[in-house]
C-alpha positions as CSV (number, residue, x, y, z in Angstrom):
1,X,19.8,-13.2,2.4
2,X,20.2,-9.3,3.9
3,X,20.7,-8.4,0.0
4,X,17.4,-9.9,-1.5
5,X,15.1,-8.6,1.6
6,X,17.3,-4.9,1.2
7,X,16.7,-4.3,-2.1
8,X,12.3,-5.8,-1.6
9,X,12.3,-3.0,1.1
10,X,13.6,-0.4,-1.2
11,X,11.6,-1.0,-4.5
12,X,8.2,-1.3,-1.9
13,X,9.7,2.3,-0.4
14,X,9.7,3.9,-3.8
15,X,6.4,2.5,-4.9
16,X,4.8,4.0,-2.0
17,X,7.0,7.4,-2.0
18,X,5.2,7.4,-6.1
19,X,1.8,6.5,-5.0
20,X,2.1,9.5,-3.5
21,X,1.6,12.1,-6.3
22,X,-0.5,9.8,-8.1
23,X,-3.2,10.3,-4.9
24,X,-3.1,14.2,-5.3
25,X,-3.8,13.9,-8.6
26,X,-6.8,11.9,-8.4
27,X,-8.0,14.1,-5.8
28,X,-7.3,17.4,-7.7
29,X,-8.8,15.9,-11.1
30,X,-11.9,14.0,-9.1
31,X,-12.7,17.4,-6.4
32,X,-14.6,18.2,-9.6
33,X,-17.0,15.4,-9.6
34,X,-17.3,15.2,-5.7
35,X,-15.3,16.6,-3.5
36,X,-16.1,15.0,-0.4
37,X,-15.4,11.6,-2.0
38,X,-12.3,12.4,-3.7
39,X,-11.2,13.9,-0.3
40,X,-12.2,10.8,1.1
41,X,-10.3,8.6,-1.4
42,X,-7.3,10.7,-1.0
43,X,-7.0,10.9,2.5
44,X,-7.7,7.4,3.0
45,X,-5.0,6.1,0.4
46,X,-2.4,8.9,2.5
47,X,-3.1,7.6,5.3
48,X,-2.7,3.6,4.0
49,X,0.8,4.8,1.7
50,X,1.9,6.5,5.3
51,X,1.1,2.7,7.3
52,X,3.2,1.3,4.4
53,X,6.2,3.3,4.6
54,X,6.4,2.8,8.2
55,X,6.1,-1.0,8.1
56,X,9.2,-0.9,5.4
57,X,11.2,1.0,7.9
58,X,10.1,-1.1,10.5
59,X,10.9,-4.2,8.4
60,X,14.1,-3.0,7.4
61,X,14.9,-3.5,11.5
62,X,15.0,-6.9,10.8
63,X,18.2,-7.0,9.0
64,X,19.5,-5.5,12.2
65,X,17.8,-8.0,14.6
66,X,19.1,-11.0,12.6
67,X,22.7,-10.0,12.7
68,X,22.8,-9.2,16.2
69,X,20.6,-12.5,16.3
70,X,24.0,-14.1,15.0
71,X,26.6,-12.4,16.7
72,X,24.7,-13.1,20.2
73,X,26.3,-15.4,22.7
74,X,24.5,-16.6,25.1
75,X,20.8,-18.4,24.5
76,X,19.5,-15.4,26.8
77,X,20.4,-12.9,24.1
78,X,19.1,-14.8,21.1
79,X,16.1,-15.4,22.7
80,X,15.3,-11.5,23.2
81,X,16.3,-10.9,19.6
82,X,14.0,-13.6,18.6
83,X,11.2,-12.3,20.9
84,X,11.5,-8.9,19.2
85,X,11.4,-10.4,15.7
86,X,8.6,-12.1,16.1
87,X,7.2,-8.8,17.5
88,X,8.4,-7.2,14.5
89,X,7.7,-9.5,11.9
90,X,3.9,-9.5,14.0
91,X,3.6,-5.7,13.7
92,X,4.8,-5.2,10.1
93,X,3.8,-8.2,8.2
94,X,0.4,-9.0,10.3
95,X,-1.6,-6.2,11.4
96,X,0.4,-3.0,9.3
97,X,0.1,-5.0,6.0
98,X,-3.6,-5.6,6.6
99,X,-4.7,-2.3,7.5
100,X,-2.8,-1.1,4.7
101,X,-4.6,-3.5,2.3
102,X,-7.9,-2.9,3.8
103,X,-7.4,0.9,3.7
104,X,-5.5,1.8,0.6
105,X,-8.5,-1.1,-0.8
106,X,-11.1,1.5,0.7
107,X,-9.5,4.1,-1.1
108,X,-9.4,2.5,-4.8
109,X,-13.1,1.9,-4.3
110,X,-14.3,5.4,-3.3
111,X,-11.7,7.1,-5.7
112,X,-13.0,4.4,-8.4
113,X,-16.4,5.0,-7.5
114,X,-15.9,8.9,-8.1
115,X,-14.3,8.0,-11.8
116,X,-17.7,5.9,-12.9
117,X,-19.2,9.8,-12.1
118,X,-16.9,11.9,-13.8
119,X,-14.6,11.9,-17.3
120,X,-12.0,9.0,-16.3
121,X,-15.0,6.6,-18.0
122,X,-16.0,2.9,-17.0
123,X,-13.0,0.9,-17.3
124,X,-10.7,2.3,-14.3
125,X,-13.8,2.8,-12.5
126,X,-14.6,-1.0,-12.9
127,X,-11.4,-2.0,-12.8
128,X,-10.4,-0.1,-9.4
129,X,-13.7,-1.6,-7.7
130,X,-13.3,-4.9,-8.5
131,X,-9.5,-4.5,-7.1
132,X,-10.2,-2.4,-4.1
133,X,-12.9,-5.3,-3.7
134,X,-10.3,-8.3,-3.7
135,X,-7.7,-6.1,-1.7
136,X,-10.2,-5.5,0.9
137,X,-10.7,-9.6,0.9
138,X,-7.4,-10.2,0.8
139,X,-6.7,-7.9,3.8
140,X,-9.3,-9.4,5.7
141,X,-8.3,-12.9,5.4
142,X,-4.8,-12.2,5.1
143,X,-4.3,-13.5,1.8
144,X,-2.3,-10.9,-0.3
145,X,-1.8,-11.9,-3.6
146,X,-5.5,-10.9,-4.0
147,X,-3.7,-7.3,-4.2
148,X,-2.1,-8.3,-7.4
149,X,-5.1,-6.1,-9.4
150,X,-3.9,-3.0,-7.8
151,X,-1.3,-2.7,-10.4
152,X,-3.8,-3.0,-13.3
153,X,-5.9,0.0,-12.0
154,X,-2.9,1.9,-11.2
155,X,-1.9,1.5,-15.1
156,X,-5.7,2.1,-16.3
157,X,-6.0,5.1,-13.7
158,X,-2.5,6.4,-14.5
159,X,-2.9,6.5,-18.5
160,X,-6.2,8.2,-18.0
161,X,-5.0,11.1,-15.8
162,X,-2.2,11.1,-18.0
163,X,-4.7,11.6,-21.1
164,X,-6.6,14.2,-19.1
165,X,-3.6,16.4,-18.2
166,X,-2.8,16.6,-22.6
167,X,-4.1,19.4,-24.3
């Protein structure tokens, strides 16, 4: 079990730690269409990739907690480890992953917004506001898979900066 949940905390690390650069990009290739929103945008999805990265660290705790859940000996003991999971697990996984959906969402849709002005064309722009409109759905209601068309506006985003930056 500590394995599976390890290795889910490190590949959602180095997502976000990528996300990164991909947000100063927009911003430096969008400032030129409106600066204010691609600010905006940029901050906003900082901000959200920041939340993220916390709540991994903070999740990665619970590998922690559950061993010294096990190795506890009296009922006293595993009931404070218990307590503090379920503090944990109520921190990370409830209110940090929905403000992260809601604000990284926010972000898509202002950043996407800015595309449908400038030379990134329709598609990502359509795409990212009909994902940042489910993620902001899904945060809201808690239901996360909504977030599974962030992925296809990073792709559609990420070819298109990729074909601005070619001579």
């Amino acid at each position: 079990m500590r394995e599976p949940f390890f290795s889910t905390i490190i590949i959602f690390f180095v997502i976000d730690a990528m996300l990164v650069p991909a947000a100063a990009a927009l911003y430096i290739v969008l400032r030129e269409v409106n600066a204010t929103y691609a600010m905006v945008g940029g901050v906003f999805a900082l901000v959200a990739l920041t939340v993220d990265l916390v709540n991994s660290v903070v999740a990665y705790s619970l590998i922690g907690l559950g061993s010294s859940y096990a190795a506890a000996t009296s009922e006293a003991s595993k009931a404070a480890y218990a307590a503090t999971a379920e503090f944990v697990l109520g921190v990370s996984y409830g209110a940090g992953t929905r403000f992260f959906m809601i604000l990284f969402s926010l972000a898509i849709v202002i950043t996407s917004a800015v595309m449908l002005k400038g030379r990134f064309g329709k598609v990502a722009g359509y795409l990212g506001l009909v994902a940042g409109a489910l993620g902001i759905i899904g945060g809201l209601g808690g239901f996360i898979p909504l977030v599974i068309f962030w992925p296809v506006w990073f792709v559609a985003a990420g070819v298109k900066l990729y074909r601005l930056g070619r001579p």
